[in-house]
C-alpha positions in Angstrom: 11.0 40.8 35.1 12.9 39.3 32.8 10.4 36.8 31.8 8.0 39.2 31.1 10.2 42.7 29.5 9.1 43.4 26.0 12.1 44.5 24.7 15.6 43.0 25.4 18.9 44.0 24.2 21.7 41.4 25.0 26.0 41.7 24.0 27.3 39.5 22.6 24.5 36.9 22.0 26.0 35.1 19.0 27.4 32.2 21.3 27.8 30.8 25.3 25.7 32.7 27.4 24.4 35.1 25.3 22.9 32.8 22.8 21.5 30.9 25.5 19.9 33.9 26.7 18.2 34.7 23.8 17.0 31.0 23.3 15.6 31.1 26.7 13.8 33.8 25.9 11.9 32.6 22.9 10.6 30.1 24.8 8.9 32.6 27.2 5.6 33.9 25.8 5.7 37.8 25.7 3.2 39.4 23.4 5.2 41.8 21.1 8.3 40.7 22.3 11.5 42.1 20.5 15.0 40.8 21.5 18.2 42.6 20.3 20.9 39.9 19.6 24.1 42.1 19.7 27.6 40.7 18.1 30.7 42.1 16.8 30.3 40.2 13.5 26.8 39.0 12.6 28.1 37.5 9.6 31.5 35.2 11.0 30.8 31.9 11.6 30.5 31.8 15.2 26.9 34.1 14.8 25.6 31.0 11.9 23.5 29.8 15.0 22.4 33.1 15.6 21.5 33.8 12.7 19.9 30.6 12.0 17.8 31.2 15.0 17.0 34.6 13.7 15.3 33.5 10.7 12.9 31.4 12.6 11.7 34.3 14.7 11.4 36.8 11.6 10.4 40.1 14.1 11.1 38.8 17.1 15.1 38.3 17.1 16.8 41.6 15.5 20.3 40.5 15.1 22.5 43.7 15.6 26.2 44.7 14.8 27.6 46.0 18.0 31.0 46.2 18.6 31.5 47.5 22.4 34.6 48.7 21.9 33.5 51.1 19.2 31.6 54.3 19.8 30.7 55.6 16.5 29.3 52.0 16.2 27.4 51.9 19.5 26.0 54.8 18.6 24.8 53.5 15.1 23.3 50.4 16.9 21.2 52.4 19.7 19.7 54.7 16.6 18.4 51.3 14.7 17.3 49.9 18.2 15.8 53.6 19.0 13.9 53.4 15.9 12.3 49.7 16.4 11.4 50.3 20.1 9.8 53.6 19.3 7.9 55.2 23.0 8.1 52.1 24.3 12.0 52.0 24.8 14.1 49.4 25.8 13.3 47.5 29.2 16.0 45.1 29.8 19.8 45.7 29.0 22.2 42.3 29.4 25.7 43.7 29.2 27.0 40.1 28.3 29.9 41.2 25.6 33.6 40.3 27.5 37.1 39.4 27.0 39.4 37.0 29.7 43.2 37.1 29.3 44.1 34.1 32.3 47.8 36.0 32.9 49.7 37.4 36.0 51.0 41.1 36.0 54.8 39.6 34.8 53.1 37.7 31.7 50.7 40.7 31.4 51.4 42.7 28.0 50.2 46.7 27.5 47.8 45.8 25.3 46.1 42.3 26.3 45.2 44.6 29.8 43.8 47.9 27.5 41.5 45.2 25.3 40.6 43.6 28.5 39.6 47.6 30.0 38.0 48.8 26.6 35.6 45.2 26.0 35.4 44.9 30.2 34.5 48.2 31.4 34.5 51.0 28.7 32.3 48.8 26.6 29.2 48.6 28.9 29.5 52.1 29.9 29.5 53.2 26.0 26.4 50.8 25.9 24.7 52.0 29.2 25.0 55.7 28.0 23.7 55.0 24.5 21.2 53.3 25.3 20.0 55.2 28.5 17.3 57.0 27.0 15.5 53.8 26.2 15.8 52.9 29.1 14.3 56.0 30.8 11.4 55.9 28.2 10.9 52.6 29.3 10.7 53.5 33.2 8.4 56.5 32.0 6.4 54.8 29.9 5.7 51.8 31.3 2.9 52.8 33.9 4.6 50.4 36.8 5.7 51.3 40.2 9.2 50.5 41.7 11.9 48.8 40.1 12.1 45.9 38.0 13.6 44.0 34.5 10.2 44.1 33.3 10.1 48.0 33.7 13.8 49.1 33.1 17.2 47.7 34.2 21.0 47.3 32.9 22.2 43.7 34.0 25.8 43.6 34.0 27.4 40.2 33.7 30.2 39.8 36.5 32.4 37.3 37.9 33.2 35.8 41.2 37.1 36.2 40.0 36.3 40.4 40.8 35.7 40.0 44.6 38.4 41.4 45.9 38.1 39.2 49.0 38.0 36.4 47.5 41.7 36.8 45.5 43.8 35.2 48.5 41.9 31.8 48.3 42.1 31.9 44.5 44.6 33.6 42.6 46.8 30.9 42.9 44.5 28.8 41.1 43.6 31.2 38.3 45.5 34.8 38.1 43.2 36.3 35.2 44.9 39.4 36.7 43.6 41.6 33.6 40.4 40.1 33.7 40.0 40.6 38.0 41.0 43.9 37.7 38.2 45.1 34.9 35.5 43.3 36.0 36.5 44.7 39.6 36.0 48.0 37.6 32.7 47.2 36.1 31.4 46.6 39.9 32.1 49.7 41.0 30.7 51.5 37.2 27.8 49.2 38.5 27.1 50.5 42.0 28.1 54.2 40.9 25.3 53.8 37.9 22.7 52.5 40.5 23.0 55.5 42.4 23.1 58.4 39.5 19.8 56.5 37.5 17.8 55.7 41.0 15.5 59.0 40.2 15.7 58.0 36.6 13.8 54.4 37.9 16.6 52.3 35.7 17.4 49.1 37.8 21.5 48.3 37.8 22.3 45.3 39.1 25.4 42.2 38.7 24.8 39.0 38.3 27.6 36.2 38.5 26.7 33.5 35.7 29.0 30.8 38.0 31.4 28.7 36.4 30.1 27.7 32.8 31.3 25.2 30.5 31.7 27.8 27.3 34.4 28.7 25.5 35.4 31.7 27.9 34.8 29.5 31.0 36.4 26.0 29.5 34.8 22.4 29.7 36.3 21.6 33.2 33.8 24.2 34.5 31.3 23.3 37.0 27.8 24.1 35.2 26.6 24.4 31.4 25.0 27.4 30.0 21.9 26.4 30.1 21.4 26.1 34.1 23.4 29.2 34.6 20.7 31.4 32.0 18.1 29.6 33.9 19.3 30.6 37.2 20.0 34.3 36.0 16.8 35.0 34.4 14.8 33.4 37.3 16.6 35.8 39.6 16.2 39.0 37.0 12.6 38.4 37.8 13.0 38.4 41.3 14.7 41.7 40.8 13.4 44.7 42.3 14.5 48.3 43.6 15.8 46.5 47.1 18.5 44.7 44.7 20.1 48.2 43.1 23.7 48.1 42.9 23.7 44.4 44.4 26.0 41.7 43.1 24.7 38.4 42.9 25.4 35.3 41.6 22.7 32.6 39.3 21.2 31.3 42.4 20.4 34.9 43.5 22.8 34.5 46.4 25.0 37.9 47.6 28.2 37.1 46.0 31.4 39.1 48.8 32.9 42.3 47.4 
């Protein structure tokens, strides 16, 4: 359960949902509790409230650089996790980090739809497979049955805008083709995952945030950060082997493929 894993490793944490994550958090008692704030750049000004938020929680928050894009770097980051988690491993995983490009295939460039693939999809698979080992040493190690956040699980961070279903009704409204199409991809990454770790006893599992008032998601959106972290880690606790490879959204309702 969320409420309840030990150690938590979050992308990009140093603002919107990600920072609320790792606020919310705090304020849940775990004994021994470690959370991994990940950013591209702990020192820019948008991690300051991170980092301020860090230095209250002196061994509690471990403010990581973590570019997703990166492997040498990803790799760098999972050995300084490896070495603060020790046996225990890692027991939660909250692939957060993303990038939205709101563009149609004709206003579409080369490279806005390659950053969108690298950050949307590559990026949490270089995590995923870093970090794995953790993960396993979690499931191993933690003397529980079954699946669940508090044991080991990968949350990846999805949208409504990649169900395919859905497009028709929408599109029109908000193309974000770049941005359907890789988090589309990240779906599937998620459902094949959730079959290859089963044995393994690594949860995978999408949530959809909803629409948040934060800078990727704009102020006109219909929720603020706060309710949709409050919604997602209520349902990460309800999380168990029955939801592998499902796709829901903050409410814990089955969001259409």
């Amino acid at each position: 359960m969320a409420g309840k894993a030990c150690n938590v490793l979050i992308t990009g944490a140093n603002r919107g949902l990600g920072l609320e994550m790792v606020k919310q958090l705090l304020e849940m008692p775990c004994p021994n509790r470690k959370i991994f704030a990940c950013c591209r750049d702990p020192s820019a000004p948008k991690s300051q409230g991170l980092q301020e938020l860090a230095k209250k929680h002196p061994g509690v928050i471990h403010v990581i650089r973590l570019d997703t894009t990166d492997p040498r770097g990803v790799k760098e980051a999972a050995k300084q996790v490896g070495a603060i988690v020790g046996k225990s491993g890692l027991n939660l995983l909250v692939n957060n980090a993303a990038v939205l490009f709101n563009g149609t295939m004709q206003t579409t460039g080369v490279k806005e739809m390659q950053d969108a693939y690298n950050t949307n999809i590559i990026g949490p698979m270089l995590v995923t497979k870093e970090f794995l080992p953790y993960l396993c040493e979690a499931a191993r190690s933690s003397g529980k049955m079954g699946m669940s956040c508090s044991r080991a699980a990968v949350i990846n961070i999805s949208t409504t805008l990649a169900s395919i279903s859905t497009v028709p009704e929408m599109f029109s409204n908000f193309p974000a083709t770049p941005y359907r199409v890789t988090k589309a991809g990240l779906n599937m990454l998620t459902v094949c995952n959730s079959l290859e770790f089963k044995k393994d006893g690594v949860l995978f599992t999408l949530l959809h945030p909803g629409w948040v008032r934060t800078d990727m998601g704009t102020q006109a959106a219909d929720i603020d950060a706060h309710e949709s972290v409050r919604g997602m880690l209520r349902v990460m606790d309800s999380l168990t082997e029955k939801h592998n490879g499902a796709f829901l959204d903050y409410e814990g309702k089955p969001m259409p493929w």
